[in-house]
Biopython code that builds the backbone (N, CA, C, O; Angstrom):
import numpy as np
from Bio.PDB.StructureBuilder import StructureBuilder

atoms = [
    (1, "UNK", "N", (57.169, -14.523, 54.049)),
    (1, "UNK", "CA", (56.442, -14.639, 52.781)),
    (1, "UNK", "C", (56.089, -13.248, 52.276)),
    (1, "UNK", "O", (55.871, -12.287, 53.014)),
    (2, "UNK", "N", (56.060, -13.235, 51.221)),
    (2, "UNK", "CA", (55.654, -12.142, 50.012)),
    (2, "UNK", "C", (54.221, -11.812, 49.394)),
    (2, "UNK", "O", (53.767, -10.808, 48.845)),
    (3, "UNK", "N", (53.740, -12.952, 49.676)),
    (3, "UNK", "CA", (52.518, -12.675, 48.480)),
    (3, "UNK", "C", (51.556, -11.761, 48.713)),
    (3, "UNK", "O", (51.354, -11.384, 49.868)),
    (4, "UNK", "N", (50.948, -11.353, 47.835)),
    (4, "UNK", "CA", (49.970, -10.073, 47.527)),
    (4, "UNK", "C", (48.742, -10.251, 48.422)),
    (4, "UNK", "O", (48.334, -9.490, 49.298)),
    (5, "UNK", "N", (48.171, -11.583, 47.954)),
    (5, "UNK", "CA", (47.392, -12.360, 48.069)),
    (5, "UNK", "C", (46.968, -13.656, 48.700)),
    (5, "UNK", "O", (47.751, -14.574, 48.457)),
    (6, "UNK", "N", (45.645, -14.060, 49.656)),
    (6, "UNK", "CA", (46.195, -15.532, 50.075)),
    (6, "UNK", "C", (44.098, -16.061, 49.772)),
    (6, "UNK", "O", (43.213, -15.426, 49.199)),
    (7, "UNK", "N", (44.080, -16.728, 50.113)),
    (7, "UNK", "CA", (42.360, -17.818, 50.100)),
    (7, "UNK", "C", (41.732, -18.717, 51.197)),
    (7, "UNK", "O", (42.077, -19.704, 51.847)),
    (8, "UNK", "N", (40.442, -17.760, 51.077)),
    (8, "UNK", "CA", (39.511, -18.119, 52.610)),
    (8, "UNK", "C", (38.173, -19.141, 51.771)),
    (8, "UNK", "O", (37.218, -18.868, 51.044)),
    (9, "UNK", "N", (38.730, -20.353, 52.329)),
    (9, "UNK", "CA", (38.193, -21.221, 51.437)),
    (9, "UNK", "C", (36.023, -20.903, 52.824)),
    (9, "UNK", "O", (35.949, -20.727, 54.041)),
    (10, "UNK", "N", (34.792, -20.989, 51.722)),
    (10, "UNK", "CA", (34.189, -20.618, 52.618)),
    (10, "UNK", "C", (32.994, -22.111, 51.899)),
    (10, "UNK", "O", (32.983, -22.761, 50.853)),
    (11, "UNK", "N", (31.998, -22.081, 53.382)),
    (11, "UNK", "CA", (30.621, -22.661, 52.791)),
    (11, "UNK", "C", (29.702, -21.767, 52.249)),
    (11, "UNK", "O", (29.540, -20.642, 52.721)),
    (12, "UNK", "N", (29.066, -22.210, 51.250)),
    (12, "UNK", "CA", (27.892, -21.266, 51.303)),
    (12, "UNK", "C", (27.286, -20.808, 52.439)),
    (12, "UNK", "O", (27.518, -19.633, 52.721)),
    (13, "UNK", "N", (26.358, -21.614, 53.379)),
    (13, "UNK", "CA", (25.797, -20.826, 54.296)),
    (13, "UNK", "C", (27.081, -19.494, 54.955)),
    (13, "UNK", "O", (26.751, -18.319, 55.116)),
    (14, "UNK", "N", (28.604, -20.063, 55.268)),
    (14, "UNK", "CA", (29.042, -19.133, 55.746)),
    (14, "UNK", "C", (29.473, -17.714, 54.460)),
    (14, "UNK", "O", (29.730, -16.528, 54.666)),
    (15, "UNK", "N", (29.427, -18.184, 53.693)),
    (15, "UNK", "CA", (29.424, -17.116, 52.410)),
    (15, "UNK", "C", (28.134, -16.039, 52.957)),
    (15, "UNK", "O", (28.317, -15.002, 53.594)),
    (16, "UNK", "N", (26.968, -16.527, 52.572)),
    (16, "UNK", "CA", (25.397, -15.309, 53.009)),
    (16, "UNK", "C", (26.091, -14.609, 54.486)),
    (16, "UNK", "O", (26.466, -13.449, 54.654)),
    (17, "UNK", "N", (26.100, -15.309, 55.077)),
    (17, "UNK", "CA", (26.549, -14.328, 56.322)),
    (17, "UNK", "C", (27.517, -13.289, 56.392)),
    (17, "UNK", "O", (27.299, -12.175, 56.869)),
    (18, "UNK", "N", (28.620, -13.690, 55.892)),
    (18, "UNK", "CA", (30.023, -13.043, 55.412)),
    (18, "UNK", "C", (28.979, -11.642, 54.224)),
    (18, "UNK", "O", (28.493, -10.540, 54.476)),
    (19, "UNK", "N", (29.011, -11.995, 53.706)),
    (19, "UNK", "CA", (28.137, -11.158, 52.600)),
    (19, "UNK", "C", (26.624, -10.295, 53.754)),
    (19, "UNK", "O", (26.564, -9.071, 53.870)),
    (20, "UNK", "N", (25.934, -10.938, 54.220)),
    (20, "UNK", "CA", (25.041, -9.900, 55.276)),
    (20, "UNK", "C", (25.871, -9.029, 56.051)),
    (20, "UNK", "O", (25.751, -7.816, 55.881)),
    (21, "UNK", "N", (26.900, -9.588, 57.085)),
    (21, "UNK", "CA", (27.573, -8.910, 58.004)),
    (21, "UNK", "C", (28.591, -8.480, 57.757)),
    (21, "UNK", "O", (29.206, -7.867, 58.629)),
    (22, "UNK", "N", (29.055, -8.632, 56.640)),
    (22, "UNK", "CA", (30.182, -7.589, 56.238)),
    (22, "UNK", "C", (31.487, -7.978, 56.832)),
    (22, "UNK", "O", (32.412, -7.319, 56.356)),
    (23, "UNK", "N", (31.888, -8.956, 57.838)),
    (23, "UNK", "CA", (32.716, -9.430, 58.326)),
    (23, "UNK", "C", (32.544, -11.016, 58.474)),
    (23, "UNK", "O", (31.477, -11.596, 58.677)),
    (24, "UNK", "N", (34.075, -11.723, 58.303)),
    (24, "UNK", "CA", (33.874, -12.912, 59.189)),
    (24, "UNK", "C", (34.871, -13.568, 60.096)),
    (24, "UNK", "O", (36.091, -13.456, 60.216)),
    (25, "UNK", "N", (33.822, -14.393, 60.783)),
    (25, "UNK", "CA", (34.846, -14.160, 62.594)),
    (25, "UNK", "C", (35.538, -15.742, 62.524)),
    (25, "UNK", "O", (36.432, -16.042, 63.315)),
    (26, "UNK", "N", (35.099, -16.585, 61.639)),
    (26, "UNK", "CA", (35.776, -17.682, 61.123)),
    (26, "UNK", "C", (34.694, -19.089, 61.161)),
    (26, "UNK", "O", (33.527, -19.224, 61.528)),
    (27, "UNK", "N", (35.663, -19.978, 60.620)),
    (27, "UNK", "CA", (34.556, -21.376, 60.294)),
    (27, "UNK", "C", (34.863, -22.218, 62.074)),
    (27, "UNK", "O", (35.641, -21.808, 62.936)),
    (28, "UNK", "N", (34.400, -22.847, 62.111)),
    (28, "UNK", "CA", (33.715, -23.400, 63.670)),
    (28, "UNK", "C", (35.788, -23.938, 63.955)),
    (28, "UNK", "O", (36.417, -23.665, 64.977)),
    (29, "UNK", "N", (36.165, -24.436, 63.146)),
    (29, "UNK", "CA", (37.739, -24.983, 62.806)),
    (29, "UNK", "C", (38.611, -23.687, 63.164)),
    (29, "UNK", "O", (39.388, -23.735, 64.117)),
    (30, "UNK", "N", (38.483, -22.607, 62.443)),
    (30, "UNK", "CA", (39.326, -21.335, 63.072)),
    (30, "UNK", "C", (39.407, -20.549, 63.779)),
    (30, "UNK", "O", (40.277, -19.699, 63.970)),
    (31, "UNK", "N", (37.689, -20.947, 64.648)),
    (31, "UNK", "CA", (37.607, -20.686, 66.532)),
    (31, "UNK", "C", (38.172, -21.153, 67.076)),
    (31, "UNK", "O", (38.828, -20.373, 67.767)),
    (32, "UNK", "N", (38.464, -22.461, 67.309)),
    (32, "UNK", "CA", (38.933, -23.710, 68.058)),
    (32, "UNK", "C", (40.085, -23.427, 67.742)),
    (32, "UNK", "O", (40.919, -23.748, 68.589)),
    (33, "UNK", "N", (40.504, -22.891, 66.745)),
    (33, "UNK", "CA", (41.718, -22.787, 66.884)),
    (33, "UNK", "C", (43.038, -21.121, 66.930)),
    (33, "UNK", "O", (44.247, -20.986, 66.744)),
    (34, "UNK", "N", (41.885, -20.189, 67.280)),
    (34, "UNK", "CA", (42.161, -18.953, 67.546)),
    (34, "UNK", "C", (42.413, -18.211, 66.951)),
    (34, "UNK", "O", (42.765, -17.137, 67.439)),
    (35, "UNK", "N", (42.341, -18.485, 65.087)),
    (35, "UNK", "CA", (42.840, -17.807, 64.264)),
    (35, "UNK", "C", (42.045, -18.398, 62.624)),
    (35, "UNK", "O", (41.848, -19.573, 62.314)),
    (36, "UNK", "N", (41.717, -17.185, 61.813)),
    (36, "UNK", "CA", (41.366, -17.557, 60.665)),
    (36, "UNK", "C", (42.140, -18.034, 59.632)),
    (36, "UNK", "O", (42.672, -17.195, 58.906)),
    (37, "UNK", "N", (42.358, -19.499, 59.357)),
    (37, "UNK", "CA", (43.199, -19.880, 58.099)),
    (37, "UNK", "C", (42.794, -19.415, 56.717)),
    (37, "UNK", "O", (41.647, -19.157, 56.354)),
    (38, "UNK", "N", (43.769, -19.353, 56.086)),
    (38, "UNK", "CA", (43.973, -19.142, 54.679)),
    (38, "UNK", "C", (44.941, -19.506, 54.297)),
    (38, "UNK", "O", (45.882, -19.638, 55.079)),
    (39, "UNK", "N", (45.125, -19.931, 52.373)),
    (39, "UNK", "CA", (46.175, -20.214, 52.027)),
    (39, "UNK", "C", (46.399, -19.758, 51.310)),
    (39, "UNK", "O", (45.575, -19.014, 50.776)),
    (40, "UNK", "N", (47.860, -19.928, 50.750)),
    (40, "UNK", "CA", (48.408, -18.653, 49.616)),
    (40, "UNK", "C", (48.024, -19.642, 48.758)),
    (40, "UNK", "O", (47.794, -20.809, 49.077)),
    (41, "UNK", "N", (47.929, -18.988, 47.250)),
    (41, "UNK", "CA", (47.811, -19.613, 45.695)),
    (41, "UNK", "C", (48.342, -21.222, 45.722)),
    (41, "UNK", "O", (47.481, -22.095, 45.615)),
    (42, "UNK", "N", (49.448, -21.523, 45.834)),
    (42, "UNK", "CA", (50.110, -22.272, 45.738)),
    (42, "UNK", "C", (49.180, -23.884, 46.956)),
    (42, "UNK", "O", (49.345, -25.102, 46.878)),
    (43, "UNK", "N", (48.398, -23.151, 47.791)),
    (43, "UNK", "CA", (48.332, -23.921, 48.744)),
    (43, "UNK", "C", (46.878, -24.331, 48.616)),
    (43, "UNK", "O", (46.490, -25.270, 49.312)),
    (44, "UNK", "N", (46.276, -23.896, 48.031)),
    (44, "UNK", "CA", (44.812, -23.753, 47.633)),
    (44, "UNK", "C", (44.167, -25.044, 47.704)),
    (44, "UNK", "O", (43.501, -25.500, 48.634)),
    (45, "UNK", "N", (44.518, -25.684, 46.354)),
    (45, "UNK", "CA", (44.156, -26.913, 46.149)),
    (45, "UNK", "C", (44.299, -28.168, 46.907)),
    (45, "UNK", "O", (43.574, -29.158, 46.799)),
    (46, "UNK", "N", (45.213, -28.034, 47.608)),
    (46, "UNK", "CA", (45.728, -29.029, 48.625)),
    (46, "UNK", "C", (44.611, -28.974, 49.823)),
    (46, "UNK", "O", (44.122, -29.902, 50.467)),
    (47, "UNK", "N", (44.363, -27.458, 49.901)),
    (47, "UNK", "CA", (43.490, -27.542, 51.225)),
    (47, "UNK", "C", (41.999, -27.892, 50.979)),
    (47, "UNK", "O", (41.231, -28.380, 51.808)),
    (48, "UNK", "N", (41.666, -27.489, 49.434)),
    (48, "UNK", "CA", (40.224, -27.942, 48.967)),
    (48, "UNK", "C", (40.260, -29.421, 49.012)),
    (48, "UNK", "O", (39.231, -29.851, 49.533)),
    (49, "UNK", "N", (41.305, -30.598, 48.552)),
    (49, "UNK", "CA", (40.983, -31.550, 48.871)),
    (49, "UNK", "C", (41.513, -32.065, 50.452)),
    (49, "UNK", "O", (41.331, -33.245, 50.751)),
    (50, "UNK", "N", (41.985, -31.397, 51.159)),
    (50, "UNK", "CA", (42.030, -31.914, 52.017)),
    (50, "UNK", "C", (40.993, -32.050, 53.632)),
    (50, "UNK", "O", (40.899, -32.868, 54.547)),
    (51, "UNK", "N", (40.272, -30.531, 53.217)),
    (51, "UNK", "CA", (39.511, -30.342, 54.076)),
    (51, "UNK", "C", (37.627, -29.602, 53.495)),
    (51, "UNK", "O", (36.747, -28.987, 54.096)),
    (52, "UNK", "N", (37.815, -30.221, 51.787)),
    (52, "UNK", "CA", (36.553, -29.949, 51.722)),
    (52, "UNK", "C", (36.289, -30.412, 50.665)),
    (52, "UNK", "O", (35.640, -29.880, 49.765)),
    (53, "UNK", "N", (37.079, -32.108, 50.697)),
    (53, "UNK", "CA", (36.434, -32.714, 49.606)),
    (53, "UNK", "C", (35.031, -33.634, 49.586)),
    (53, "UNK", "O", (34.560, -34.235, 50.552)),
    (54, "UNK", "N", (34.467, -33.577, 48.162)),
    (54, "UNK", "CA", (32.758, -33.838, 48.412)),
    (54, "UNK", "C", (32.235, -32.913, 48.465)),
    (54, "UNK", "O", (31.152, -32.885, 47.880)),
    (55, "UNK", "N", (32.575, -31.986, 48.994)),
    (55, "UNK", "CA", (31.607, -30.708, 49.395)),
    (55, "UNK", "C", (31.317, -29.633, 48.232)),
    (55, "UNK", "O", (32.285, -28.910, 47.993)),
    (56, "UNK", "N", (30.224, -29.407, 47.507)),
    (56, "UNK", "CA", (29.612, -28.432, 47.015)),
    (56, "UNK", "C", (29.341, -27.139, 47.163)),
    (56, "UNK", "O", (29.203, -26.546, 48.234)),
    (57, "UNK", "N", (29.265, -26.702, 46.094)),
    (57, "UNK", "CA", (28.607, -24.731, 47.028)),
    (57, "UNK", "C", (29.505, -24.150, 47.892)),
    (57, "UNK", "O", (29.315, -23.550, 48.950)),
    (58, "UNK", "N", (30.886, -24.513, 47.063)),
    (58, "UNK", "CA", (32.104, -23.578, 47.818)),
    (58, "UNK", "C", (32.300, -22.374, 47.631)),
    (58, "UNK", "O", (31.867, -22.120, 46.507)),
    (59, "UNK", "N", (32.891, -21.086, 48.302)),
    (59, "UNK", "CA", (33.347, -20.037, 47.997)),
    (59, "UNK", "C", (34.179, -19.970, 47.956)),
    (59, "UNK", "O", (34.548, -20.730, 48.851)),
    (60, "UNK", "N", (35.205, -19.475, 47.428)),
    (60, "UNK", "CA", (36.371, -19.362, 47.512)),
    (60, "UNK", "C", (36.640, -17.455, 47.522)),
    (60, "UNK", "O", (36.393, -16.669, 46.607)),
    (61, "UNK", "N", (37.172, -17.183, 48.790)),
    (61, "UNK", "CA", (37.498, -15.669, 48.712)),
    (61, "UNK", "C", (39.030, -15.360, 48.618)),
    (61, "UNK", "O", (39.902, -15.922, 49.280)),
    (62, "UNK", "N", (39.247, -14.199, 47.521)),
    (62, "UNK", "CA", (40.744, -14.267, 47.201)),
    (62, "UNK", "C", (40.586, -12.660, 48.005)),
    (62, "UNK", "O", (39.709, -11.807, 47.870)),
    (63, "UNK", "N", (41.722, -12.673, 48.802)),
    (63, "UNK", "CA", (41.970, -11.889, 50.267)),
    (63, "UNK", "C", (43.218, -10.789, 50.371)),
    (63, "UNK", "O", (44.251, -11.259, 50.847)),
    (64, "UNK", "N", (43.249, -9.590, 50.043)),
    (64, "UNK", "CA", (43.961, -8.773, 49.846)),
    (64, "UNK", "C", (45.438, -8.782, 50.843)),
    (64, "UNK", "O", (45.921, -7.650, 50.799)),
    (65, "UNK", "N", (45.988, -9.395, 51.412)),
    (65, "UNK", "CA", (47.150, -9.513, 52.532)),
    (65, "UNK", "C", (47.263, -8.217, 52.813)),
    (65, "UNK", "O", (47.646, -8.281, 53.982)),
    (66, "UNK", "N", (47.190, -7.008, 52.535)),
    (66, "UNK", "CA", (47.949, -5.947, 53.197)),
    (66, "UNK", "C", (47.112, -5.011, 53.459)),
    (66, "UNK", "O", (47.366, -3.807, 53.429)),
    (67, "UNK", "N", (45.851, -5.622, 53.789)),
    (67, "UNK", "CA", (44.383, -4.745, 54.019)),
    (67, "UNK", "C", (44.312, -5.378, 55.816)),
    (67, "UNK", "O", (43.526, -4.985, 56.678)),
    (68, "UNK", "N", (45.459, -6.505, 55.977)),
    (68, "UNK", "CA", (44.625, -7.360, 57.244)),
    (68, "UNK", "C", (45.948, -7.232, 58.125)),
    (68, "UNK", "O", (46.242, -8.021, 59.023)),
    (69, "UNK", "N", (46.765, -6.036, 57.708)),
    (69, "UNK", "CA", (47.922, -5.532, 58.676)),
    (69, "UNK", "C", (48.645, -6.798, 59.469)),
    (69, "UNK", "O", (48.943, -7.932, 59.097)),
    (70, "UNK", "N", (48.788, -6.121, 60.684)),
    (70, "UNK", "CA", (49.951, -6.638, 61.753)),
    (70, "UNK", "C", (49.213, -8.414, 62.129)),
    (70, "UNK", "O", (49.809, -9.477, 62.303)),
    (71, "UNK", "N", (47.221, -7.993, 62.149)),
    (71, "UNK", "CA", (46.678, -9.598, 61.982)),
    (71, "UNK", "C", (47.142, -10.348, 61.460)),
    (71, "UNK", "O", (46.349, -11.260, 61.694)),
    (72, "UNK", "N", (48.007, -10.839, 60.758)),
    (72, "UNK", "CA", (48.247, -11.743, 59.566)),
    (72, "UNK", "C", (49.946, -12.015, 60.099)),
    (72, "UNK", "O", (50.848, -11.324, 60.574)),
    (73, "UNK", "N", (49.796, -13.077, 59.804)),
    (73, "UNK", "CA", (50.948, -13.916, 60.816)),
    (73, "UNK", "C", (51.081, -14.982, 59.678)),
    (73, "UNK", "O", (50.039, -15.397, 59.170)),
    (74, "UNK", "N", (52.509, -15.541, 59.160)),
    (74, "UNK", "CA", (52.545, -16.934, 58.535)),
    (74, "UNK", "C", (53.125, -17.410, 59.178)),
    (74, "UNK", "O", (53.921, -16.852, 59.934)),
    (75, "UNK", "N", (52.901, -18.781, 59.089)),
    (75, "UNK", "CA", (53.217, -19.518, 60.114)),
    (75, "UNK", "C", (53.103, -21.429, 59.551)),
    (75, "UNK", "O", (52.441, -21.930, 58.642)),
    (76, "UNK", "N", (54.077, -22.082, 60.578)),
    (76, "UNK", "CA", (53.956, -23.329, 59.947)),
    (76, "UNK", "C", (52.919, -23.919, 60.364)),
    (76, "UNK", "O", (52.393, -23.757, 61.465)),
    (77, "UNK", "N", (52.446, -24.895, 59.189)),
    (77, "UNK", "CA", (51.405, -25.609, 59.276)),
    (77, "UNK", "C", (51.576, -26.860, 58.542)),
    (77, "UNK", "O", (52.692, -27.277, 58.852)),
    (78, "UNK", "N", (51.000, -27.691, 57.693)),
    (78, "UNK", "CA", (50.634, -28.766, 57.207)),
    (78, "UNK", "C", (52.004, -28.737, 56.641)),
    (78, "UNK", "O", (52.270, -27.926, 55.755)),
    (79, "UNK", "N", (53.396, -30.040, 57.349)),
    (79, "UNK", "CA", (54.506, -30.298, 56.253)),
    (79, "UNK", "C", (55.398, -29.312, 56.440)),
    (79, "UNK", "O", (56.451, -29.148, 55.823)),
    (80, "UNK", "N", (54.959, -28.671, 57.291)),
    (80, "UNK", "CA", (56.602, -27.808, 57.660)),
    (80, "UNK", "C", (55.842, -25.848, 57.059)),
    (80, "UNK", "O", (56.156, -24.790, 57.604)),
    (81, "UNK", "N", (54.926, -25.997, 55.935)),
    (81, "UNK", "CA", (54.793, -25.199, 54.903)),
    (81, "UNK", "C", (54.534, -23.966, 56.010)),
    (81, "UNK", "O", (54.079, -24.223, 57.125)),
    (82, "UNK", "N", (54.889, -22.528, 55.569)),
    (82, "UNK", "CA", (54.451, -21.295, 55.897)),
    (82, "UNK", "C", (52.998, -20.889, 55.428)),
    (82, "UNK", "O", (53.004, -20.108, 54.477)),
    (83, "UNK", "N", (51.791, -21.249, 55.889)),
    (83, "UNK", "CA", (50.461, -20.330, 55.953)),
    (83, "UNK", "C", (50.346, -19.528, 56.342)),
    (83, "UNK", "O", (50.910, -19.409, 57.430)),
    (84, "UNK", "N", (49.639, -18.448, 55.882)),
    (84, "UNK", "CA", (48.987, -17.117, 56.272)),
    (84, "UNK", "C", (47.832, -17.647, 57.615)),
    (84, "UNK", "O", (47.229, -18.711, 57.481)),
    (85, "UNK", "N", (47.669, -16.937, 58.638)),
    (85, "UNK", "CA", (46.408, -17.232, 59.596)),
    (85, "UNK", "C", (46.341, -15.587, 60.114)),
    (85, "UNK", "O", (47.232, -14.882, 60.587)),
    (86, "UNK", "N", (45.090, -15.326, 59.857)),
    (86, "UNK", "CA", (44.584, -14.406, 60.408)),
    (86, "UNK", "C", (44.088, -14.137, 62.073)),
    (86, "UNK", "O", (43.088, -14.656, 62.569)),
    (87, "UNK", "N", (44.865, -13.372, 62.663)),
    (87, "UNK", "CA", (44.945, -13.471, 64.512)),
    (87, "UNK", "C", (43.369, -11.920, 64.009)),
    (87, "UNK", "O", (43.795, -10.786, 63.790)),
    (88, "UNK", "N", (42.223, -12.100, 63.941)),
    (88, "UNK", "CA", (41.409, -11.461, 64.104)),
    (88, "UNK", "C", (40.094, -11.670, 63.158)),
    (88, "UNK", "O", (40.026, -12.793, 62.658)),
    (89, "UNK", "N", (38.616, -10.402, 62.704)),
    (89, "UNK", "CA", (37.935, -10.786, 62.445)),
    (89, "UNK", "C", (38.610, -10.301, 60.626)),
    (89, "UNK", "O", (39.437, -9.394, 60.524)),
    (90, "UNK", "N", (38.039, -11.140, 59.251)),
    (90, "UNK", "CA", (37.829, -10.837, 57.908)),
    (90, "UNK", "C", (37.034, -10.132, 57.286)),
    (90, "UNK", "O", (35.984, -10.598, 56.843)),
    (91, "UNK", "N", (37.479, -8.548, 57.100)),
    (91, "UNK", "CA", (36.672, -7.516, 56.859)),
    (91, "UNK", "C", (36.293, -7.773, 55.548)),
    (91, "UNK", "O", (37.227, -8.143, 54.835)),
    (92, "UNK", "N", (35.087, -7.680, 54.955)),
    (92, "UNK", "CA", (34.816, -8.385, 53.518)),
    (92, "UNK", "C", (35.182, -6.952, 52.687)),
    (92, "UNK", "O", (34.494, -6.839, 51.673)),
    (93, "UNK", "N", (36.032, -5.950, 52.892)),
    (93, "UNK", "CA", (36.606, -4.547, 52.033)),
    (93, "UNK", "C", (37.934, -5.370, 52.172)),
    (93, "UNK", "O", (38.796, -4.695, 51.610)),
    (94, "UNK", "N", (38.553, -6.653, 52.719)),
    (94, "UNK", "CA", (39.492, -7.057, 52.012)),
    (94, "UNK", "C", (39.633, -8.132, 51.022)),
    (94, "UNK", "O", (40.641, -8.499, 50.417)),
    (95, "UNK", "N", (38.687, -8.470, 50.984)),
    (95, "UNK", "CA", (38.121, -9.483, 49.776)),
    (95, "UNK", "C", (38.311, -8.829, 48.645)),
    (95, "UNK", "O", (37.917, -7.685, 48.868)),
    (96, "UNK", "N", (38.826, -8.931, 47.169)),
    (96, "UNK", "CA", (38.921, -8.558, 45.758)),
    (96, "UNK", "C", (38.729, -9.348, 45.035)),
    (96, "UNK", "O", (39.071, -9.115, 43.876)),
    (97, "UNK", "N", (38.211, -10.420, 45.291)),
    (97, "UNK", "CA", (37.703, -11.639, 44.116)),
    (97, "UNK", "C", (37.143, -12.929, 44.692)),
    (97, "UNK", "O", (37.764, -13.394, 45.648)),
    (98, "UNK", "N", (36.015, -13.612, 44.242)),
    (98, "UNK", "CA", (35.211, -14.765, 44.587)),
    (98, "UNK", "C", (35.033, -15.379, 43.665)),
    (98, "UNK", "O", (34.642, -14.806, 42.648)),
    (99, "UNK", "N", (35.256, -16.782, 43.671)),
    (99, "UNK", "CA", (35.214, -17.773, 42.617)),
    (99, "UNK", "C", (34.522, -18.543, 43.531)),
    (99, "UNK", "O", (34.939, -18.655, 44.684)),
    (100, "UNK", "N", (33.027, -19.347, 42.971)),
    (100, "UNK", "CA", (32.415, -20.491, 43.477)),
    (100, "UNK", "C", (32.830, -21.562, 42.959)),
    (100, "UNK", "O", (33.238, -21.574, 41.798)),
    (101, "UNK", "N", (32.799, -22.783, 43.814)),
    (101, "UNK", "CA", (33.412, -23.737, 42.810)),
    (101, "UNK", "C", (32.230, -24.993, 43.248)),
    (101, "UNK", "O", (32.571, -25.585, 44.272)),
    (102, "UNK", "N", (31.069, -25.426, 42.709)),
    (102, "UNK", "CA", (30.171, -26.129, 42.825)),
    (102, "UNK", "C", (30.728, -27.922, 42.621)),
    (102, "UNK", "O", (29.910, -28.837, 42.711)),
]
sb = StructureBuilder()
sb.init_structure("model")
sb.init_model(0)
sb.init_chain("A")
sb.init_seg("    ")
for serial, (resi, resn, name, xyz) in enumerate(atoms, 1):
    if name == "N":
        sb.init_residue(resn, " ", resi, " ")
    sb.init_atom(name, np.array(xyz, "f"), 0.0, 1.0, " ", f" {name:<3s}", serial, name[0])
structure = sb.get_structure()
């Protein structure tokens, strides 16, 4: 994959923290599973309803890909599709844009 760009879909509470500590080490889902997900543009919406529908007081962080080096691995996931997963912690100096979506 190519893209510039990929999306760290967040909660609020984990938003304040991310925003206090300047890093994040992932949602309780991308411990368990050894790596921080994200999805590219294209994949976005699929994952908001699939894993955070109902839910309010979203963040949505749009994630620089080439700030998070050799970490960043795509890989198959949901349907065969190539996701981005981050093998480390999300330095918030690679973050370049936040959209809440209430």
């Amino acid at each position: 994959m190519n893209a510039a760009t990929a999306f760290k879909v967040l909660t609020a509470p984990q938003w304040t923290d991310f925003e206090r500590e300047r890093v994040f080490r992932g949602a309780p889902v991308d411990i368990a599973d050894g790596y921080i997900h994200l999805s590219a543009a294209d994949q976005l919406e699929a994952t908001l309803e699939k894993h955070f529908a109902g839910q309010s007081g979203l963040v949505v962080a749009e994630v620089d890909l080439a700030a998070l080096g050799d970490a960043l691995r795509w890989e198959e996931a949901r349907g065969g599709a190539l996701f981005p997963h981050l093998y480390g912690e999300l330095p918030m100096t690679a973050v370049i844009g936040v959209t809440r979506r209430d």
